[in-house]
C-alpha positions as CSV (number, residue, x, y, z in Angstrom):
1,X,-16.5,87.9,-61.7
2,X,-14.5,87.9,-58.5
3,X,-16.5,85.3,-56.7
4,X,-14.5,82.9,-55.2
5,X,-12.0,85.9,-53.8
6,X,-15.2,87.8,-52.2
7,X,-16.5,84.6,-50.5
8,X,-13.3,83.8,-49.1
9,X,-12.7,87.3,-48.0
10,X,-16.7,87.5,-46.8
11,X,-15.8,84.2,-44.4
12,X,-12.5,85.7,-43.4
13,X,-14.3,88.5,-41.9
14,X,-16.5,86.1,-40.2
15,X,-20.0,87.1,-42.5
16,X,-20.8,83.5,-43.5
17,X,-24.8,84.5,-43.9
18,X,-23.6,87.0,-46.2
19,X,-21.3,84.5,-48.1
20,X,-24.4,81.8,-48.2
21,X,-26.5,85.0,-49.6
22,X,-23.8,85.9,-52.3
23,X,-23.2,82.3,-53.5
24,X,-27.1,82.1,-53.8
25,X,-27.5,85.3,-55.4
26,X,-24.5,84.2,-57.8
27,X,-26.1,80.9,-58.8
28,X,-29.8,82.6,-59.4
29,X,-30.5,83.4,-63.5
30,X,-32.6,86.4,-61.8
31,X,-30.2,87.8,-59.9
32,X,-28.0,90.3,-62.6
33,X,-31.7,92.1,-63.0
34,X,-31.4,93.6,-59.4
35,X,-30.1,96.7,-58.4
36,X,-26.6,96.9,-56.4
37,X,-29.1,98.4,-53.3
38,X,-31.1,95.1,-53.7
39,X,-28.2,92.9,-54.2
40,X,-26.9,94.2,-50.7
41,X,-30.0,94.0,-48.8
42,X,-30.5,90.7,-50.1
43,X,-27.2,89.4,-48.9
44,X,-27.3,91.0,-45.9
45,X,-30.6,90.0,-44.7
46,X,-28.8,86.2,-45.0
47,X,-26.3,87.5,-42.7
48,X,-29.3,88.4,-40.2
49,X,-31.2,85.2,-40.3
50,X,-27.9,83.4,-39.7
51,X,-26.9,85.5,-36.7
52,X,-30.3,85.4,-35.3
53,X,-30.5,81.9,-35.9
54,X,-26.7,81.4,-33.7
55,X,-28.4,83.8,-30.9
56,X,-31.4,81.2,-30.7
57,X,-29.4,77.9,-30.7
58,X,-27.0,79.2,-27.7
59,X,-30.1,80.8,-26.0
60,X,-32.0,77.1,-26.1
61,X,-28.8,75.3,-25.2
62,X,-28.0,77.1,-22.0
63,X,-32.2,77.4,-21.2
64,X,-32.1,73.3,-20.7
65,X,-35.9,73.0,-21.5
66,X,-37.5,69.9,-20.7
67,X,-39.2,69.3,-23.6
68,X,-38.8,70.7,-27.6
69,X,-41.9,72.5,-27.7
70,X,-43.1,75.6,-29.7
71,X,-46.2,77.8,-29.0
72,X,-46.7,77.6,-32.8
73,X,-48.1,73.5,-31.8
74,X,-50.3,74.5,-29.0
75,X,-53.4,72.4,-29.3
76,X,-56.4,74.9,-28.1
77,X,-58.6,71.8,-28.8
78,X,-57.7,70.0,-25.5
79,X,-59.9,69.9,-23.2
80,X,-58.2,71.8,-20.5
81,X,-59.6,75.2,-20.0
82,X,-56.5,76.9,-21.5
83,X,-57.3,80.8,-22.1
84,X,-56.7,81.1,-26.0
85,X,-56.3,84.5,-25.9
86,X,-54.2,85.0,-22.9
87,X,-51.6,82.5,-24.2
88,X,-51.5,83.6,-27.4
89,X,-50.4,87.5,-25.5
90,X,-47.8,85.4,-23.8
91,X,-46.5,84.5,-26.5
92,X,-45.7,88.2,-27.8
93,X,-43.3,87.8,-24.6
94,X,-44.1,91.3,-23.5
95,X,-44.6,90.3,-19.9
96,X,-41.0,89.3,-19.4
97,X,-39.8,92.4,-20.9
98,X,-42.1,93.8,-18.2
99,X,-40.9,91.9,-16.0
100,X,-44.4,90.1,-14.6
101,X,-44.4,86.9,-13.8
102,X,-46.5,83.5,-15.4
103,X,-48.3,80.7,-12.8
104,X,-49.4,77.7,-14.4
105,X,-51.4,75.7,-12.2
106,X,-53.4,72.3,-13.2
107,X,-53.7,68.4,-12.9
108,X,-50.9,66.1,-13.7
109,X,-50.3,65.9,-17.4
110,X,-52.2,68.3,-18.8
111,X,-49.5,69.8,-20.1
112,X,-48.2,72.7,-17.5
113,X,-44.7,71.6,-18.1
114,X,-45.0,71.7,-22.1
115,X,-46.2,75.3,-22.2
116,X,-43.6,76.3,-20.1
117,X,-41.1,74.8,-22.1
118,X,-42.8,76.3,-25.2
119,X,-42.9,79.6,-23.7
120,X,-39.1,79.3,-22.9
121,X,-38.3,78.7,-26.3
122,X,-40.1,81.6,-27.7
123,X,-38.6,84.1,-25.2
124,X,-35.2,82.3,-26.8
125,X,-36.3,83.0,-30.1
126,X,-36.9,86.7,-29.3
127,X,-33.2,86.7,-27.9
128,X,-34.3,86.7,-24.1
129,X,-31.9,84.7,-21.5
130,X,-34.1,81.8,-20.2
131,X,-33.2,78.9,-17.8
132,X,-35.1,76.0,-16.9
133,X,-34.8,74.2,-13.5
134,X,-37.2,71.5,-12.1
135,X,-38.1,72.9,-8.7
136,X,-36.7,69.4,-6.5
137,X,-33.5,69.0,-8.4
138,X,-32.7,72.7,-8.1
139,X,-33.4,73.0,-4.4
140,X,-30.7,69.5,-4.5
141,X,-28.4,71.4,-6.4
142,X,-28.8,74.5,-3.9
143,X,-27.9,72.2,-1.1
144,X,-24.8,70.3,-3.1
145,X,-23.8,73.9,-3.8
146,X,-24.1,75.2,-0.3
147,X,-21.5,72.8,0.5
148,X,-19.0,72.8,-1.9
149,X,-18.6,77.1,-1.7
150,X,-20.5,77.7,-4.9
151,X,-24.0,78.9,-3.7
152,X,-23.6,82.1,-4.5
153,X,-22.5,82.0,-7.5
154,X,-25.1,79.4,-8.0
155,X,-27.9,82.1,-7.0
156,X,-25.8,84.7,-9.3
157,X,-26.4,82.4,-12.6
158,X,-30.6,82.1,-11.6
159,X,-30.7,85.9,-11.3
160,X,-29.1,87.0,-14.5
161,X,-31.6,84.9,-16.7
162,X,-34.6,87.1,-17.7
163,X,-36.9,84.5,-17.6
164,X,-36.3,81.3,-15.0
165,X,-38.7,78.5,-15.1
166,X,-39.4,76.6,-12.3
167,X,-41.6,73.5,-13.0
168,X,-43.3,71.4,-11.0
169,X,-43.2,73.2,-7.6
170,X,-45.3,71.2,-4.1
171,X,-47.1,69.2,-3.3
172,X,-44.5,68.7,-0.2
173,X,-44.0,71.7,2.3
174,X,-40.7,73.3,2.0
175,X,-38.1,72.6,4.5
176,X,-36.1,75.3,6.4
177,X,-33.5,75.5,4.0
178,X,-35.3,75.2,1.1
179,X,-37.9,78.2,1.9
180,X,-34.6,80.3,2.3
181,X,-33.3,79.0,-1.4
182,X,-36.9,80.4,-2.1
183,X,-37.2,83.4,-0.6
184,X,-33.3,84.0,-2.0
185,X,-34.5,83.2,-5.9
186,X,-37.3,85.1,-5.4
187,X,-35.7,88.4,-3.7
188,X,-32.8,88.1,-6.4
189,X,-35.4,88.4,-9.6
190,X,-37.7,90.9,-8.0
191,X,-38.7,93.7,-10.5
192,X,-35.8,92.6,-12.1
193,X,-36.6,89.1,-14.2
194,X,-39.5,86.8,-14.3
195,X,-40.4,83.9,-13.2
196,X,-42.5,81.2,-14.6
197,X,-43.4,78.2,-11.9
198,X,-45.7,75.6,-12.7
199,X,-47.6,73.6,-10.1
200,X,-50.3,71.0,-9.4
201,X,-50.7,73.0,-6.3
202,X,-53.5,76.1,-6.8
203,X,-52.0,79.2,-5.9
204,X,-54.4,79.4,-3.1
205,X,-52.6,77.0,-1.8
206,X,-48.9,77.5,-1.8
207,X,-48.8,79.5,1.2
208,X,-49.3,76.1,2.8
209,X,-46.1,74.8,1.3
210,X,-43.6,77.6,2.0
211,X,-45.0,76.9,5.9
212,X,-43.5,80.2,7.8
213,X,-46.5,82.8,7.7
214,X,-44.0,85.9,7.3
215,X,-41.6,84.1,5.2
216,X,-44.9,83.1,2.5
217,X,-46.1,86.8,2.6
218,X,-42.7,88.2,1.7
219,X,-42.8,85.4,-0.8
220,X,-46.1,85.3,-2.7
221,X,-46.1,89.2,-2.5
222,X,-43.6,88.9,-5.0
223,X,-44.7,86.4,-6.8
224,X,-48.3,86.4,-7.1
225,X,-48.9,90.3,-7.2
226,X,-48.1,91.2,-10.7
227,X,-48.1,87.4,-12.3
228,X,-50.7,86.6,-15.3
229,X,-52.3,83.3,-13.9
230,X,-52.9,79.8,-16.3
231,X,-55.5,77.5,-14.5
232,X,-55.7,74.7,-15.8
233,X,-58.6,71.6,-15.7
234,X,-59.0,68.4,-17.3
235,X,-58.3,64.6,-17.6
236,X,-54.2,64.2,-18.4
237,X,-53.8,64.3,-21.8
238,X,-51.5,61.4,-21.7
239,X,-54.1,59.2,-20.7
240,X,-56.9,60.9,-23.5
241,X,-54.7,60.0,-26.4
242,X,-53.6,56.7,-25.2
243,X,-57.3,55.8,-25.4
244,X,-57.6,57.6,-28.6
245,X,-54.7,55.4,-30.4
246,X,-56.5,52.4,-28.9
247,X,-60.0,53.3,-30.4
């Protein structure tokens, strides 16, 4: 059997899920009972797993997120008024194929940021661009680039992710500048991506921060108008399990 030759000629071509697939296939007692059809499928469903696997890793290295979360580790049980059923749609990732948008409002540590982050890694998982930006460093960033020549290109790379998170927007009003980075992001990614912003600040509330009336309508009209809506109440949970590991 020619099995050495085939796996080198297998990772020549670059198929090194199908070469893991064939060596495992080789080294299974069961495996001369299949069919040449399942022998193929077999192999090339390795060759799949691996690619999609590649597409995941590069997708979650260039996203940055915050923290390594996964919707599969939600904990409903919390006691922070987190809509079971609405999350769990999110999760499908629908709505940034639709491209809506996701606000996620609540308390300090109740876990805003950590849902985002686990949102943005299942959008990576379903091979969706994401990128992850914590609102004050990116408006620093935006000002950095403004004066070194790269803000546009700057604004280019937010607008070509499909999903853009922006966590832990307010409490302090926007300045001039920064309610034109805004209104900039937020022009760039209408109808065309989505954005997920997370806030202590209720919703009700951010026209307060972005100051200008006109410049706020333009904004939250584009924002708020097709956006699913996470409110959420509680004690922080950082503060609930340090007193359950002390009890």
């Amino acid at each position: 059997m020619l099995t050495h030759p085939t796996l080198e000629l297998l990772h020549e071509l670059g198929l090194h899920g199908m070469a893991k697939g064939f060596k495992a296939l080789g080294d299974n007692p069961e495996a001369p009972a299949l069919s040449h059809a399942e022998w193929l499928g077999l192999i090339l469903d390795h060759e799949v797993t691996l690619r999609q696997q590649k597409r995941f890793e590069t997708r979650a290295k260039a996203a940055r997120l915050r923290h390594p979360a996964s919707v599969e580790d939600v904990d409903f049980r919390a006691p922070r008024s987190l809509d079971r059923a609405l999350f769990l749609k999110l999760s499908s990732c629908d709505w940034i194929r639709e491209r809506r948008n996701l606000l996620i409002t609540g308390p300090c540590g109740v876990g805003k940021s950590w849902l985002a982050c686990a949102l943005g890694y299942k959008a990576c998982r379903e091979d969706l661009s994401v990128l992850y930006h914590r609102v004050p460093r990116l408006f620093a960033a935006l000002a950095l680039a403004r004066t070194e020549g790269r803000y546009a290109r700057l604004l280019r790379t937010l607008a070509r992710a499909k999903l853009l998170v922006l966590d832990d927007w307010g409490p302090e009003p926007l300045t001039p500048e920064q309610q034109r980075d805004l209104m900039e992001i937020v022009e760039d990614r209408y109808d065309s991506g989505s954005l997920l912003i997370t806030s202590q600040v209720p919703v009700e509330k951010w026209y307060e921060m972005i100051g200008i009336p006109t410049l706020a309508d333009a904004i939250l009209d584009r924002v708020v108008h097709n956006a699913y809506r996470l409110s959420l109440t509680g004690e922080s949970l950082r503060k609930t399990r340090t007193l359950d590991g002390a009890a």
